[in-house]
C-alpha positions as a printed Julia matrix, in Angstrom:
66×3 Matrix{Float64}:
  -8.96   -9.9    9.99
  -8.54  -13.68   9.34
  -9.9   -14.78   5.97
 -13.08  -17.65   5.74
 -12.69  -21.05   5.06
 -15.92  -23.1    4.69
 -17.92  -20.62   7.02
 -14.91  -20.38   9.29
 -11.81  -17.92  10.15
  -8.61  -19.51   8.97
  -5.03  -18.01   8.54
  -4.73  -15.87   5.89
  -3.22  -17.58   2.78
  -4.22  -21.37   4.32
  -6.68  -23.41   5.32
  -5.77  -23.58   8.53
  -8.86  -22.12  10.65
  -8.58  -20.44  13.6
 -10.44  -22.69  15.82
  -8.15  -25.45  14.96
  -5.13  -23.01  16.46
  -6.98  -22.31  19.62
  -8.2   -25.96  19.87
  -4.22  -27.11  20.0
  -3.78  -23.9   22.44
  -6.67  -24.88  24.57
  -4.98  -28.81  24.89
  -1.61  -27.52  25.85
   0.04  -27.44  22.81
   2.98  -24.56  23.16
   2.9   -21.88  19.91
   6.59  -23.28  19.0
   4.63  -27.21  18.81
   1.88  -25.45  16.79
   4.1   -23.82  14.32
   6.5   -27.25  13.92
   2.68  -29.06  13.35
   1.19  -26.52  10.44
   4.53  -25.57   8.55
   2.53  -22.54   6.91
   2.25  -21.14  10.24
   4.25  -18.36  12.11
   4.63  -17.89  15.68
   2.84  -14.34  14.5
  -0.01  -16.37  12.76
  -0.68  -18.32  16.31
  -0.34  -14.72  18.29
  -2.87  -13.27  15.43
  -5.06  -16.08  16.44
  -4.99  -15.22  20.22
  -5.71  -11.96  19.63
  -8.91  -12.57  17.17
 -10.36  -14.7   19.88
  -9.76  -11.93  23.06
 -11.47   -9.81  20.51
 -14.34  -11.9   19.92
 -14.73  -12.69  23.62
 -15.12   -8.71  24.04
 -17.5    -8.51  21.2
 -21.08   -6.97  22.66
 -23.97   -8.69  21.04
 -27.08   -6.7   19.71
 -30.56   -7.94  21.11
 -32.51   -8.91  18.22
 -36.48   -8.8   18.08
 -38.27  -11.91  17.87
């Protein structure tokens, strides 16, 4: 579970958020380029990332009442 940063996930112990990761991902940016970018960062930490978005994406959302 990644920790908050102003409303956001970010990498636990940083304030790196995790949209920022998947933003560099999503532009073509390989994990090893990512990692040699955010120097807190482990190939792990970009991986972890990954993973908390395929989880999101599989997230079913509750119909509220208006």
């Amino acid at each position: 579970m990644p920790a908050i940063c102003k409303g956001r996930a970010c990498i636990s112990g940083t304030r790196i958020t995790v949209s920022s990761v998947l933003d560099n991902l999503a532009e073509g940016m390989t994990v090893e380029a990512i990692v040699a970018s955010y120097p807190p960062l482990t190939a792990e930490d970009v991986q972890a990332c990954m993973a908390y978005a395929a989880a999101l994406a599989h997230e079913e959302l509750a119909p509220m009442a208006a």
